[in-house]
Chimera marker file (.cmm) of the C-alpha trace (Angstrom):
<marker_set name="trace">
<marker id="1" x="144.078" y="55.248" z="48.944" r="1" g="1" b="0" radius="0.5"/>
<marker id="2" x="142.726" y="52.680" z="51.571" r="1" g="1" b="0" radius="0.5"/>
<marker id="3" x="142.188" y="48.787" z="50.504" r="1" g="1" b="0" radius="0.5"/>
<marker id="4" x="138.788" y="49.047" z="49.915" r="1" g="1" b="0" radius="0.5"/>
<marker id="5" x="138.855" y="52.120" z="47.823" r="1" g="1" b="0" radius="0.5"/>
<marker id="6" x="141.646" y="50.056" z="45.702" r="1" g="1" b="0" radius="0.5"/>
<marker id="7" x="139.541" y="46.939" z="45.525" r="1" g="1" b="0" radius="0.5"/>
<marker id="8" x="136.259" y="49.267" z="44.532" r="1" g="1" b="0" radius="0.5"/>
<marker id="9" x="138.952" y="50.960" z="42.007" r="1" g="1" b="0" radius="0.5"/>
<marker id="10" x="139.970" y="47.709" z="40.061" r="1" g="1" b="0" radius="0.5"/>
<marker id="11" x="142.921" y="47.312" z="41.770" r="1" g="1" b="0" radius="0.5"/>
<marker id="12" x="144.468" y="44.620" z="44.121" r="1" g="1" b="0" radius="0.5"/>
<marker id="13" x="146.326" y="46.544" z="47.439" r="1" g="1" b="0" radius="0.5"/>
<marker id="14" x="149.823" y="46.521" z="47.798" r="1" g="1" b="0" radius="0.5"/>
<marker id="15" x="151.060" y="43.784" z="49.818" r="1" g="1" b="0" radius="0.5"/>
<marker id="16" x="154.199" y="43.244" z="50.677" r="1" g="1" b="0" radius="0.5"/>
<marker id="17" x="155.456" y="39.186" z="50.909" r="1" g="1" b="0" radius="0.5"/>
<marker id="18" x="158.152" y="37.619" z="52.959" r="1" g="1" b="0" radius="0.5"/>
<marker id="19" x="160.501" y="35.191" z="51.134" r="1" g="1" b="0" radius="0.5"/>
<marker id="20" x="159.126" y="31.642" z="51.916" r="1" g="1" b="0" radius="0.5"/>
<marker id="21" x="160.858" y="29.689" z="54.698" r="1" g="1" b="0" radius="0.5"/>
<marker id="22" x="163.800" y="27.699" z="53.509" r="1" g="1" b="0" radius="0.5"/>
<marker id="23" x="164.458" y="24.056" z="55.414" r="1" g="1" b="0" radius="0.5"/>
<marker id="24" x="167.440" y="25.827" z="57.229" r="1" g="1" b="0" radius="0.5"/>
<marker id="25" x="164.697" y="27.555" z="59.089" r="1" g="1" b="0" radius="0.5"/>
<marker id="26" x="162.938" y="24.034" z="60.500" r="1" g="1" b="0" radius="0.5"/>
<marker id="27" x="164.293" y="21.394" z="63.008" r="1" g="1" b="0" radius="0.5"/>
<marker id="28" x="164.885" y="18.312" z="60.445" r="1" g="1" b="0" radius="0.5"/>
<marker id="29" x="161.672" y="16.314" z="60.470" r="1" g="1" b="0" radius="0.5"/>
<marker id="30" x="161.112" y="12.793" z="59.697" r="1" g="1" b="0" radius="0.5"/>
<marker id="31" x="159.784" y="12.175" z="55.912" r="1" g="1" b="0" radius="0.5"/>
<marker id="32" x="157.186" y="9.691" z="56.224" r="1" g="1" b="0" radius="0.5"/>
<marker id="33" x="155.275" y="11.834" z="58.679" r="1" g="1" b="0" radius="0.5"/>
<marker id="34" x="155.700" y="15.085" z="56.554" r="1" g="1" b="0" radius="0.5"/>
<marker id="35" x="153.881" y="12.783" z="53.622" r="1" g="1" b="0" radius="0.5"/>
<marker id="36" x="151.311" y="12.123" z="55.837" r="1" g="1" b="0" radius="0.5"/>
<marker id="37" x="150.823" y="15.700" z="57.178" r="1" g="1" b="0" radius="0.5"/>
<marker id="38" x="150.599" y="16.794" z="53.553" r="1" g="1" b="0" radius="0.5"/>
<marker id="39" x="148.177" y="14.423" z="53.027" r="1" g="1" b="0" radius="0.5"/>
<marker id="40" x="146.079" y="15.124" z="55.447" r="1" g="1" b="0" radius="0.5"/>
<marker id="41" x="146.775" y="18.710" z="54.421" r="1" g="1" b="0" radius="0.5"/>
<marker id="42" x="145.889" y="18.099" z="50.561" r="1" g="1" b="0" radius="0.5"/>
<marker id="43" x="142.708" y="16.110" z="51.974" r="1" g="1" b="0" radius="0.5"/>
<marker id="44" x="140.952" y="19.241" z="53.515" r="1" g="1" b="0" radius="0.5"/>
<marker id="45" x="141.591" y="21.555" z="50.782" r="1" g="1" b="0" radius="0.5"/>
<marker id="46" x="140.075" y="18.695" z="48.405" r="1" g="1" b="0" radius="0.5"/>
<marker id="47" x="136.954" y="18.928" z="50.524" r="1" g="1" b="0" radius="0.5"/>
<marker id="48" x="136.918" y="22.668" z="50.611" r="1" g="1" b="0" radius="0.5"/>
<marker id="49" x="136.996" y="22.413" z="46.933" r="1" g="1" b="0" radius="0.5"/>
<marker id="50" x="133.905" y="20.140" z="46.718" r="1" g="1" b="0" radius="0.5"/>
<marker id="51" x="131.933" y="22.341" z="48.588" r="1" g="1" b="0" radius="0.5"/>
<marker id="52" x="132.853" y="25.487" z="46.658" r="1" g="1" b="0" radius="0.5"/>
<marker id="53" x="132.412" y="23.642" z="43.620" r="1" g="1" b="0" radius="0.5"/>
<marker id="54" x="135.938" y="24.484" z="42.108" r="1" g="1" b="0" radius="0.5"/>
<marker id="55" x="136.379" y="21.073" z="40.337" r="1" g="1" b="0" radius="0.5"/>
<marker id="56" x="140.108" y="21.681" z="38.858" r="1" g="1" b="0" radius="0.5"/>
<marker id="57" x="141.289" y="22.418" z="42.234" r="1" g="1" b="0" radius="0.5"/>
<marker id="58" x="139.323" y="19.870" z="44.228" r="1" g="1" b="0" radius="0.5"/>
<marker id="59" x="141.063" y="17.528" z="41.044" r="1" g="1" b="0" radius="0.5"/>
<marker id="60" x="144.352" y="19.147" z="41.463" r="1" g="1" b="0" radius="0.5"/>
<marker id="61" x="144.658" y="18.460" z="45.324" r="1" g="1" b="0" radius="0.5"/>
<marker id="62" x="143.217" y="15.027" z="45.031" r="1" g="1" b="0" radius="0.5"/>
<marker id="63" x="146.175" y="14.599" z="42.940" r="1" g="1" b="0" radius="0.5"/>
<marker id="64" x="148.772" y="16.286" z="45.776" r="1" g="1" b="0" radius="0.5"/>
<marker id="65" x="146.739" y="14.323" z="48.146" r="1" g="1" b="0" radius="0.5"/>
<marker id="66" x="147.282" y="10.872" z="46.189" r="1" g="1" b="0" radius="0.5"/>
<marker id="67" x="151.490" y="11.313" z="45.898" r="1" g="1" b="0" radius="0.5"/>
<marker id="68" x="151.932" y="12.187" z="49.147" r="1" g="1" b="0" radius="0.5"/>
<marker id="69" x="150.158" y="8.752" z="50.082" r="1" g="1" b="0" radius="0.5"/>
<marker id="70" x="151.996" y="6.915" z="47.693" r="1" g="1" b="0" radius="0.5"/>
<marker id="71" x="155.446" y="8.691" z="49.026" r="1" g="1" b="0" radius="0.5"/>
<marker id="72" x="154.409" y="8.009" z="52.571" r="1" g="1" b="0" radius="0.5"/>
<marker id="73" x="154.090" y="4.563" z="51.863" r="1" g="1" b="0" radius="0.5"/>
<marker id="74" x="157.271" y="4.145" z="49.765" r="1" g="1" b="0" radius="0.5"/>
<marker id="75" x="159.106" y="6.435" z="52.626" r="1" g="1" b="0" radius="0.5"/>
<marker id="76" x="157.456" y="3.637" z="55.690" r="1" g="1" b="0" radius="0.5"/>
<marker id="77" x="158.491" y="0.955" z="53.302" r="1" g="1" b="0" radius="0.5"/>
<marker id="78" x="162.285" y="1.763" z="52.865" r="1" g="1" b="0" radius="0.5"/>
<marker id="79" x="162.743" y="2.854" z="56.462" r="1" g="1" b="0" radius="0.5"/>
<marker id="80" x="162.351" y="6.664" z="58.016" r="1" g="1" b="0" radius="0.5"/>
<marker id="81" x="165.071" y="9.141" z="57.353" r="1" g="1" b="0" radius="0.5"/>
<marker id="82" x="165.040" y="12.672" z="58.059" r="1" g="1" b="0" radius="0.5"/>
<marker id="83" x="164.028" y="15.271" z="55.769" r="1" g="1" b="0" radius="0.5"/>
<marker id="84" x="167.180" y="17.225" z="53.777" r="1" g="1" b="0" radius="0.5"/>
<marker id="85" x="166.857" y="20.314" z="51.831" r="1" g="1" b="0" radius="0.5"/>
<marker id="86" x="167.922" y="18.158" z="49.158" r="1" g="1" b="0" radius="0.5"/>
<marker id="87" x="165.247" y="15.732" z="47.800" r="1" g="1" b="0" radius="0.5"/>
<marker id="88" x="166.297" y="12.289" z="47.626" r="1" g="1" b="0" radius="0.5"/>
<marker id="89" x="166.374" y="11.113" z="43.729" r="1" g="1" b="0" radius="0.5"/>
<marker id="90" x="163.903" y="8.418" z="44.288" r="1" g="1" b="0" radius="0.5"/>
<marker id="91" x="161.397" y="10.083" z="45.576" r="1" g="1" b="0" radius="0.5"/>
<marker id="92" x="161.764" y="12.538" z="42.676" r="1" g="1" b="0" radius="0.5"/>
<marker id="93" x="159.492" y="12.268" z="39.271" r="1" g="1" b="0" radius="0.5"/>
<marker id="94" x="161.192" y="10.337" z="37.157" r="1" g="1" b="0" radius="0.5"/>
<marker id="95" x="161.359" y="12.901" z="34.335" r="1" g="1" b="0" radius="0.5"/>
<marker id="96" x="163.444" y="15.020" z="37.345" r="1" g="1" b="0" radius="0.5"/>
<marker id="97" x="166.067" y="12.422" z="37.946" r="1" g="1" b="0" radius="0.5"/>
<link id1="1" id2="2" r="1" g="1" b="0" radius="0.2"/>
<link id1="2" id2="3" r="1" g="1" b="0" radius="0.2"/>
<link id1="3" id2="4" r="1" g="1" b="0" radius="0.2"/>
<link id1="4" id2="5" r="1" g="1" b="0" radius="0.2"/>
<link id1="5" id2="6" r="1" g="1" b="0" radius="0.2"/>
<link id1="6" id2="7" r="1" g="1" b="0" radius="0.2"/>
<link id1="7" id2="8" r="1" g="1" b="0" radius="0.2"/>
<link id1="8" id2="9" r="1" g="1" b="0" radius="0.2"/>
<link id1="9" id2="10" r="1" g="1" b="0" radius="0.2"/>
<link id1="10" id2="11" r="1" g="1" b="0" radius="0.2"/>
<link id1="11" id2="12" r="1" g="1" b="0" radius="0.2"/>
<link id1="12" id2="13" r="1" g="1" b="0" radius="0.2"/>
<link id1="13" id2="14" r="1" g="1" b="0" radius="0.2"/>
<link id1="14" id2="15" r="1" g="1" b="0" radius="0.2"/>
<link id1="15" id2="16" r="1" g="1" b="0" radius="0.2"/>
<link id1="16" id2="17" r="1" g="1" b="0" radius="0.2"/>
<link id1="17" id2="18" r="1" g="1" b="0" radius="0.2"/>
<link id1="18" id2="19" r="1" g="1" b="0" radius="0.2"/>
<link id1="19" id2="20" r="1" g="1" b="0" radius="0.2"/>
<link id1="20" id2="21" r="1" g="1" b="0" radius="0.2"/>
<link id1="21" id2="22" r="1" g="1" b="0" radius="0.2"/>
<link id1="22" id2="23" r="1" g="1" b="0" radius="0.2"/>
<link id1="23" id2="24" r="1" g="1" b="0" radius="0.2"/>
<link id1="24" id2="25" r="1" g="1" b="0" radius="0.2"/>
<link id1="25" id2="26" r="1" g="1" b="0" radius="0.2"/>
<link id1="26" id2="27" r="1" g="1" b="0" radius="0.2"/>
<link id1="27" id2="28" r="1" g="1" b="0" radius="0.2"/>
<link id1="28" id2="29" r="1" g="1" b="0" radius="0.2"/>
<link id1="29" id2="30" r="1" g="1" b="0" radius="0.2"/>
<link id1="30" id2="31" r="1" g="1" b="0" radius="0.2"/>
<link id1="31" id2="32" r="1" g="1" b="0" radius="0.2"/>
<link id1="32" id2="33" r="1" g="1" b="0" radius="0.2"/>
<link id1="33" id2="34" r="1" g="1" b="0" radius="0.2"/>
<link id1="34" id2="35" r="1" g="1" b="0" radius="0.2"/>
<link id1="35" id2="36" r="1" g="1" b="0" radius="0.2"/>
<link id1="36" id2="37" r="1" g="1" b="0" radius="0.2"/>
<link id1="37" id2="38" r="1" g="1" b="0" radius="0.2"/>
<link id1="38" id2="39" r="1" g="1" b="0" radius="0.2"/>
<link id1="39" id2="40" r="1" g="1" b="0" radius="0.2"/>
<link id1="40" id2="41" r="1" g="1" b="0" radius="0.2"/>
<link id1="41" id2="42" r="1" g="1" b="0" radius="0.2"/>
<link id1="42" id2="43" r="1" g="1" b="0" radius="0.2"/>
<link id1="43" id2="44" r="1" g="1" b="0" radius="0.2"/>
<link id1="44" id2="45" r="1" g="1" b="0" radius="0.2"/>
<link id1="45" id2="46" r="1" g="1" b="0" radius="0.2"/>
<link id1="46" id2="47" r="1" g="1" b="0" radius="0.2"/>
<link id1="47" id2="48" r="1" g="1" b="0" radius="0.2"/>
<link id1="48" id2="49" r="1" g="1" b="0" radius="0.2"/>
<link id1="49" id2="50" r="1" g="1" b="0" radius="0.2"/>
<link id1="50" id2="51" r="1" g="1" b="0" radius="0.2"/>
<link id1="51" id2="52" r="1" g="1" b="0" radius="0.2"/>
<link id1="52" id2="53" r="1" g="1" b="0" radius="0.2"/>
<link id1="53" id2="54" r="1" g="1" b="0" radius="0.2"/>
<link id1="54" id2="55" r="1" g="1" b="0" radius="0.2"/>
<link id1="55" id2="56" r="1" g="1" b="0" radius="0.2"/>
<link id1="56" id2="57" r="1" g="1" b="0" radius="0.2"/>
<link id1="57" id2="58" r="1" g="1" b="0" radius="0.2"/>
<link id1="58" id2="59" r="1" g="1" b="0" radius="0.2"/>
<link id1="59" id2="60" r="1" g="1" b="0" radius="0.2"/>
<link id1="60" id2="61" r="1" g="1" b="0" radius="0.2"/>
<link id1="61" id2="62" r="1" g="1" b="0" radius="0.2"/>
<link id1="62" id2="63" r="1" g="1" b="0" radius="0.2"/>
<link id1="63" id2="64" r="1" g="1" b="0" radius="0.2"/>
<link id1="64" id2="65" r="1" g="1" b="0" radius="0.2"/>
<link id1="65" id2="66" r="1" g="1" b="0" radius="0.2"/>
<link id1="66" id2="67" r="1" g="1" b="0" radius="0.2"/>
<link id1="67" id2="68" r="1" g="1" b="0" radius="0.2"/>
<link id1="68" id2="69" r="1" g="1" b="0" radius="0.2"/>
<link id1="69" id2="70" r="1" g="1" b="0" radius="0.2"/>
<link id1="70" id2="71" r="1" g="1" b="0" radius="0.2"/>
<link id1="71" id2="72" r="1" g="1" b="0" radius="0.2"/>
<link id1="72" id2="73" r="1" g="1" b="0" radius="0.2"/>
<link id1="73" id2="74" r="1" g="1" b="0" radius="0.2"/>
<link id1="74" id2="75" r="1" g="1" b="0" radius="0.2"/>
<link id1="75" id2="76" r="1" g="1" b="0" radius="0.2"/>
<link id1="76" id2="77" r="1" g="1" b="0" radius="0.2"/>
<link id1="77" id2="78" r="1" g="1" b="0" radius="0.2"/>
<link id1="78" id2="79" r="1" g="1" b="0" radius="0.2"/>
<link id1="79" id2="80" r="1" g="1" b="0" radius="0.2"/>
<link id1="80" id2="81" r="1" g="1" b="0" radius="0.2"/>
<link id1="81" id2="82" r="1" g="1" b="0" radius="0.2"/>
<link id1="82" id2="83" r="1" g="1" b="0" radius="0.2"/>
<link id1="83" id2="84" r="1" g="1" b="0" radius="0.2"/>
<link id1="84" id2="85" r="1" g="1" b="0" radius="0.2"/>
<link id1="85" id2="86" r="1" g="1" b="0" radius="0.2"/>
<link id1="86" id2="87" r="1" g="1" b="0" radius="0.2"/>
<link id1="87" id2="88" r="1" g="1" b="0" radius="0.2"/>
<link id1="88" id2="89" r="1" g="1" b="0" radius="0.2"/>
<link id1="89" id2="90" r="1" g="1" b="0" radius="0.2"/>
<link id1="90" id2="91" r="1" g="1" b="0" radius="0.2"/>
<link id1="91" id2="92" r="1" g="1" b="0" radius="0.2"/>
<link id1="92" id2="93" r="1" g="1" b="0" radius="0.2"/>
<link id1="93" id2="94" r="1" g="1" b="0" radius="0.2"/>
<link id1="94" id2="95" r="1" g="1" b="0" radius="0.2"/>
<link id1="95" id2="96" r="1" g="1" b="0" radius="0.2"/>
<link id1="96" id2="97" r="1" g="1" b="0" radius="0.2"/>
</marker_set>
């Protein structure tokens, strides 16, 4: 049965997902920036939110977009260091540590 006739039918088509990309797969990359990217990131989805009017999300990624400021900052305060596939304990939530 074609996509369409599945989506007309109820039902979602059968897609077929990669495994996500571990950080073996990337060159390492300085933290601060990556903040900052993801900020920048979390900012246009926040604004794509607004203008669909999907408040919990536009909420939700005003949230992302606030703790990747605040870790940029705390990251440019203490000095860059590279990124590690093992997140450094400070810049964990506390409840994590």
């Amino acid at each position: 049965m074609p996509a369409t006739s599945q989506r007309a039918a109820g039902r979602s088509p059968d897609i077929r997902r990669s495994a996500p990309p571990s950080a073996a797969d990337f060159p390492p990359l300085d933290r601060s920036d990556l903040a900052a990217y993801i900020a920048n990131l979390a900012a246009e989805l926040v604004a794509l939110s607004r203008i669909a009017d999907l408040r919990t999300l536009a909420y939700l990624t005003d949230m992302v977009r606030l703790e990747a400021e605040h870790q940029q900052a705390a990251l440019k305060s203490r000095g860059k260091a590279p990124a590690t596939g093992d997140q450094a304990s400070e810049t964990r939530p506390p409840e994590s540590r």
